[in-house]
N, C-alpha and C positions, 0 to 999 in steps of 0.2 A: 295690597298687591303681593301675589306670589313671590317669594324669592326663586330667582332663576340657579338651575340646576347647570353646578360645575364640578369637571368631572379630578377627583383627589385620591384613588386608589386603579387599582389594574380590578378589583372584583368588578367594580362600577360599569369598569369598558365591558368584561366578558356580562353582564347581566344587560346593555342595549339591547332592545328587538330592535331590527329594521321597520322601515314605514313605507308606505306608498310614494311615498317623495325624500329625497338626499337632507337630513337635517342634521346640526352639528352645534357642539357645545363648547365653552371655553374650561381648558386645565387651568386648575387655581395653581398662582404661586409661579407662574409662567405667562408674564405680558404677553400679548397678540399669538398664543399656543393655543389651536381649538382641534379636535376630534371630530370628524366628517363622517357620519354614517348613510351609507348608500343603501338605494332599495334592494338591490341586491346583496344586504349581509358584510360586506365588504366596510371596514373601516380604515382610518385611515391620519396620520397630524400634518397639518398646516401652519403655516408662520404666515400672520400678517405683518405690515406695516407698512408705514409713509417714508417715503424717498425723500430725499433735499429738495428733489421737484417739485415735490407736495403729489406725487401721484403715489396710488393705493396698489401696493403689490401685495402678493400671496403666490407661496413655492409651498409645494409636495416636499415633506423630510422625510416618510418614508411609512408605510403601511404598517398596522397593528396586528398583528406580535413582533415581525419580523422586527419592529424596533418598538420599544415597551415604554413606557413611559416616562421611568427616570431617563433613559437614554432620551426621548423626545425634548424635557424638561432641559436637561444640558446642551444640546442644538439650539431651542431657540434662546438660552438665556446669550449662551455665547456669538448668536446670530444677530441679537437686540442689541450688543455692545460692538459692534462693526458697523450695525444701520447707526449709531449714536455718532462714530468715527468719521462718519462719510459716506460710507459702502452701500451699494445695491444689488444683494446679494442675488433675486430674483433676476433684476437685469443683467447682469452677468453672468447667470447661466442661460439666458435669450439671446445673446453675445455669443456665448460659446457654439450655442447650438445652430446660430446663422452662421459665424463664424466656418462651422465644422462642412454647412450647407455651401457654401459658397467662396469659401475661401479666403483668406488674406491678399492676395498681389490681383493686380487686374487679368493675367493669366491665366489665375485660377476660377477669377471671377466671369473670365469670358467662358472659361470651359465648362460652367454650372449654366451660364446665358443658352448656348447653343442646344440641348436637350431641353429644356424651358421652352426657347423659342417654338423646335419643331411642335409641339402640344399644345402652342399657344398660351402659355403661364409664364410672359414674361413683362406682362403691364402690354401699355399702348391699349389698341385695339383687342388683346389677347385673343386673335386672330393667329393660326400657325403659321409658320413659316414655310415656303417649302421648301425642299431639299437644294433648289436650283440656287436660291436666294443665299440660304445659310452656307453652300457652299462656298460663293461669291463672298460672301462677309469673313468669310473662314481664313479664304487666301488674302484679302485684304487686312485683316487685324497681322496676319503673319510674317507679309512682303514688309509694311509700313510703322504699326502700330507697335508691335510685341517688339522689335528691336530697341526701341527710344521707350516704352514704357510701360511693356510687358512685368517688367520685374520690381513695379512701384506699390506702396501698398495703398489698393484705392479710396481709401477711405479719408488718407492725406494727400490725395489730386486736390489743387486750387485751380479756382479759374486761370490763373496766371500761367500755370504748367503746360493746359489745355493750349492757352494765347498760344505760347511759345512754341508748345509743337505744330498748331496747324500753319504757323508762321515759318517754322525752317520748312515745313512740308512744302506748303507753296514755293517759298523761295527756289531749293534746291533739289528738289524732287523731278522736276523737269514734265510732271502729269498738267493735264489740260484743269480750268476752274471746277470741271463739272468732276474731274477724276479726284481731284481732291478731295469737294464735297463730300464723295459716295465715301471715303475715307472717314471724314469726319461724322456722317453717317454711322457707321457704324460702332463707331468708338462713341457718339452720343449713346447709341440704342444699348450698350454696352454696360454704360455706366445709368441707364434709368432703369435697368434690371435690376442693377442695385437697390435703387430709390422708391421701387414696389417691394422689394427683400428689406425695405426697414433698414438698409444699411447703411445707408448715408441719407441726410436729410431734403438735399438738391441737390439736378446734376453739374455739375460745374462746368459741362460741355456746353451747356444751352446758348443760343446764340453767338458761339465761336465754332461753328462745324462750316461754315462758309467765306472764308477771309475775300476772296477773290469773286467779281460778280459772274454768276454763270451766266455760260452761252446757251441763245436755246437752238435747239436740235431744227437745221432747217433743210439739211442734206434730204434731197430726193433726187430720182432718175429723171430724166426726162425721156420724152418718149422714142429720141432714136438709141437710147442708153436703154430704155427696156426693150426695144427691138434686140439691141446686141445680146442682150443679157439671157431673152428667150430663146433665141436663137443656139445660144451655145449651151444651153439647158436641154434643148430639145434634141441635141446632136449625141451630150453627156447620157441620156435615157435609155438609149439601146445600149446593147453591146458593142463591140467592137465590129466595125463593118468593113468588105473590101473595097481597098480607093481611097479611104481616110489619110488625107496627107499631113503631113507632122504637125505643123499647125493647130491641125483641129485635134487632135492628140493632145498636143499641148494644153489645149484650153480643160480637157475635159476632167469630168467626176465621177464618182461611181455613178450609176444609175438610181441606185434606193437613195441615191443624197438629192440627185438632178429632179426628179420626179415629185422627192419631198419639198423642194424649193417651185417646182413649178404651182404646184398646187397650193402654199404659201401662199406665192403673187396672185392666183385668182381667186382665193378665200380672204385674203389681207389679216388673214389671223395670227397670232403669235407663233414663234420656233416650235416652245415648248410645247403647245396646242396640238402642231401639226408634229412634232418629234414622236408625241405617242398616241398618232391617233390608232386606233381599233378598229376593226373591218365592224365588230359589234354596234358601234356607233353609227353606222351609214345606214339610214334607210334609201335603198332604190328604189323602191316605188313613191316613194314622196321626194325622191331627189334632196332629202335634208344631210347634214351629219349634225350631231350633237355633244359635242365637247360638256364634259359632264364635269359640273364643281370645280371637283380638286384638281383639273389640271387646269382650272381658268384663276387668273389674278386679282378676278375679283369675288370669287369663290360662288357663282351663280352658274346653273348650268348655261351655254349658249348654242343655240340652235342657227347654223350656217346653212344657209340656200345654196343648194350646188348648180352651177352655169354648166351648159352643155361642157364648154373647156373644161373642166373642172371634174365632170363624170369622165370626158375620154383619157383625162391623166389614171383617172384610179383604177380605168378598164386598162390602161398599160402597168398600172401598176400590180396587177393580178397576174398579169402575162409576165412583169420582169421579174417580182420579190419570189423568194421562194414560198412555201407556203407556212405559213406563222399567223398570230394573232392581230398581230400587227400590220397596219397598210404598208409602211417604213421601218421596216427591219432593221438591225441594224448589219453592220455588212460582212455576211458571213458566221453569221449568229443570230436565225429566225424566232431565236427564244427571248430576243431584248427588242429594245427600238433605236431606231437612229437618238445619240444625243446630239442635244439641240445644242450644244454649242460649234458642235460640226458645221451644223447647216452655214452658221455665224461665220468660219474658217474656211469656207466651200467658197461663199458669196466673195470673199476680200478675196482667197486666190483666183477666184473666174472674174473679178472686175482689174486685176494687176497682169491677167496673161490677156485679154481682150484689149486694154490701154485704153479704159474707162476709167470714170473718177471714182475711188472706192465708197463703198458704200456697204450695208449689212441688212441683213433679212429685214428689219424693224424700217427700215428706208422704204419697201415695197409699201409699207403700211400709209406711210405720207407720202406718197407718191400717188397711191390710189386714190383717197381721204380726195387729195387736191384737185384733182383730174377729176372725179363725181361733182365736185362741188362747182367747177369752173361754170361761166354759162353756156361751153358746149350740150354738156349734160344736165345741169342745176338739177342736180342732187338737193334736196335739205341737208342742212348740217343736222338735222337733228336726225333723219335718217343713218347717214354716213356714223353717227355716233353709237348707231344699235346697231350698224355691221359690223363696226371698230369694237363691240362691245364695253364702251366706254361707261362708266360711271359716274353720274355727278357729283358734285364735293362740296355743293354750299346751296344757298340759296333757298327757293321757291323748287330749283328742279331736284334736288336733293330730296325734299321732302315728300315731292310728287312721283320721286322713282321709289318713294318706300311704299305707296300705295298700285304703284301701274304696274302688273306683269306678265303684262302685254309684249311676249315677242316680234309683233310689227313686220312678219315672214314674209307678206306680200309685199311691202315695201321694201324691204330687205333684197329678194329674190329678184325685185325690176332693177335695182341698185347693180346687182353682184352680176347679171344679164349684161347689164352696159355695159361693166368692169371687163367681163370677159369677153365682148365683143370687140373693144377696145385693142385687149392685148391680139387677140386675134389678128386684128386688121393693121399692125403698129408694120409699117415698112412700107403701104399701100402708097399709091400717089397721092388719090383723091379720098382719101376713106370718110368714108358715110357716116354719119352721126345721127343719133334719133335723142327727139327732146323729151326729157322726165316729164311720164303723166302721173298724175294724183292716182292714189288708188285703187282699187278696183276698175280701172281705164277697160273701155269695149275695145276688144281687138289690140291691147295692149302686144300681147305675146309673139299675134301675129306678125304685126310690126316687125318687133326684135328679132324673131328668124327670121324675119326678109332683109333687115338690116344686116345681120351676119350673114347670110349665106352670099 
């Protein structure tokens, strides 16, 4: 058997050719020292060896000439006598260089989280974030979190620290169980950034981000609270008019807000959805709009049936916005869109000057949800779920919406029809109701307009 060629001079290194493939030889007289030649000509010494873990490292000491090989020879000899000490030399410069990535204290480590998140490189789903969200996580870690633990170094958080905080949180924090959660929320997603970055090995938040049992959200309108509510939307839409008496002054909104919320209530779509919709998005001859992707939550585009109500807001909204890209401008600057947490701050002050029970945009949403499904109308739930643009999250339907993508428009369309004949008719005495047909139904449409009108 050949003896294997090791490398004992510098003529040796400069006489290598390169090969088609990266091969490398060990320096005699230098345990775990080998010389790395690349197809490209490029050489280069290495340091092997075994950790106390028993795991196999190897670190770059530095490319040929630029360091020669007595100088490589006295690297690794004094490198072999540190890994004999204890030390891991390799992992400590992987230390270092996370370290340098992401910081020592959780505030430094949340500030590497949030540019991660928005790109989707922060573990979980590695799904982005979007701006609405991370800005939301932004003020929450700031308000609650960065005071009591902003300044700790995350890597020595215990569970016990975690305990403790979401423990004085709840106590004396004075937030509802769900406002907590979304707190501890965050400070988990926080510290599993970590835990995809190698930097810790668990997160120590896990099952202590909920101390207190949440409430579920069951706030809706009912229907002489959506009469009021439309009511003073549809006063808020115009201008200012003569005869308006203080009252109704009082109640009102801008217009590009009143008009954005009207249209909300008879799409049942999210703020954010309706904050930036695009005139580009509306087909009128197919009466659709289509919220594309990235401003939907579940990152699909979704395609919305527009209700005759629903086209005569957007034909007022062409007459009141200025002209811009946007259907909802935002006010006084045709070059943005309304934000969507305005709409959020519009709805709590028009349900507090009307002396209705507060409520927010996301309330229209189960509001409508409910009122479809009731047996006046008997909606399917599972229709109601593809206006809601809802996603399943387990089971049999989980697997069957990764195959179906099918937007269900006719179904949708008879849905959003009732929805908006509904609000239409909300203050009537007797108001007229028409029963959910399957499908393609004869004379369906007909119906529907003779029921509205």
């Amino acid at each position: 058997m050949p003896k294997r060629q090791t490398i004992t001079t510098d003529r040796q290194i400069l006489s290598l050719k390169s090969r088609a493939s990266s091969y490398e030889l060990s320096v005699a007289d230098a345990r775990g020292l080998a010389l790395r030649v690349l197809p490209s000509g490029s050489k280069s010494f290495e340091f092997r060896y075994v950790n106390l873990a028993g795991r196999r490292r190897r670190m770059v000491l530095g490319a040929y000439p630029s360091l020669g090989l007595s100088q490589a020879r006295n690297k690794a000899m004094a490198l072999r006598v540190a890994v004999v000490d204890g030390a891991d030399p390799a992992g400590e410069r992987i230390a270092a260089r996370e370290a340098a990535r992401t910081g020592e204290t959780l505030s430094e480590l949340a500030e590497a989280y949030w540019p991660a998140a928005a790109r989707g490189l922060h573990g979980g789903r590695r799904r982005p974030k979007t701006p609405g969200v991370i800005r939301a996580e932004q003020s929450r870690y700031r308000l609650h979190i960065e005071p009591k633990l902003g300044s700790r170094v995350f890597t020595e958080l215990k569970r016990r620290d975690i305990r403790m905080f979401m423990r004085d949180l709840a106590a004396g924090s004075g937030l509802s169980p769900n406002g907590v959660a979304s707190i501890g929320t965050c400070l988990s997603s926080i510290l599993a950034f970590a835990v995809f970055e190698d930097r810790i090995e668990f997160n120590p938040a896990t099952g202590l981000t909920r101390p207190l049992a949440l409430r579920t959200r069951e706030r809706m309108f009912d229907d002489e609270g959506l009469r009021i509510l439309r009511d003073g939307l549809v006063r808020s839409s115009v201008r200012r008019v003569r005869g308006e008496t203080r009252e109704d002054m009082a109640a009102r909104i801008e217009p590009e807000t009143a008009l954005a919320l009207r249209f909300l209530l008879l799409t049942l779509t999210r703020r954010g959805e309706v904050a930036g919709a695009r005139w580009s998005e509306v087909d009128r001859a197919a009466r659709i709009w289509t919220v594309p992707a990235e401003r939907m939550k579940a990152r699909r585009a979704h395609v919305v049936p527009l209700s005759a109500q629903a086209l005569e807001v957007l034909d007022q909204a062409r007459s009141v916005c200025e002209a811009s890209p946007f259907i909802f401008p935002s006010v006084g600057n045709a070059a943005t869109h309304l934000q969507a947490d305005l709409l959020t701050r519009a709805v709590s002050r028009l349900c507090n000057r009307l002396s209705i029970a507060p409520g927010s945009p996301h309330d229209f949403r189960r509001s409508g949800a409910t009122t479809l499904t009731t047996e006046r109308y008997g909606v399917r739930r599972f229709v109601v779920s593809k206006v809601l643009a809802h996603t399943p999250t387990d089971g049999a339907s989980l697997i069957t919406a990764v195959y179906d993508r099918n937007d269900y428009l006719p179904e949708k369309r008879q849905a959003l029809e009732l929805w908006g004949g509904h609000v239409a008719r909300l203050g009537q005495r007797d108001p007229r109701t028409l029963a959910y047909q399957p499908r393609h139904s004869v004379g369906w449409f007909a119906m529907a307009d003779a029921a509205i009108q």
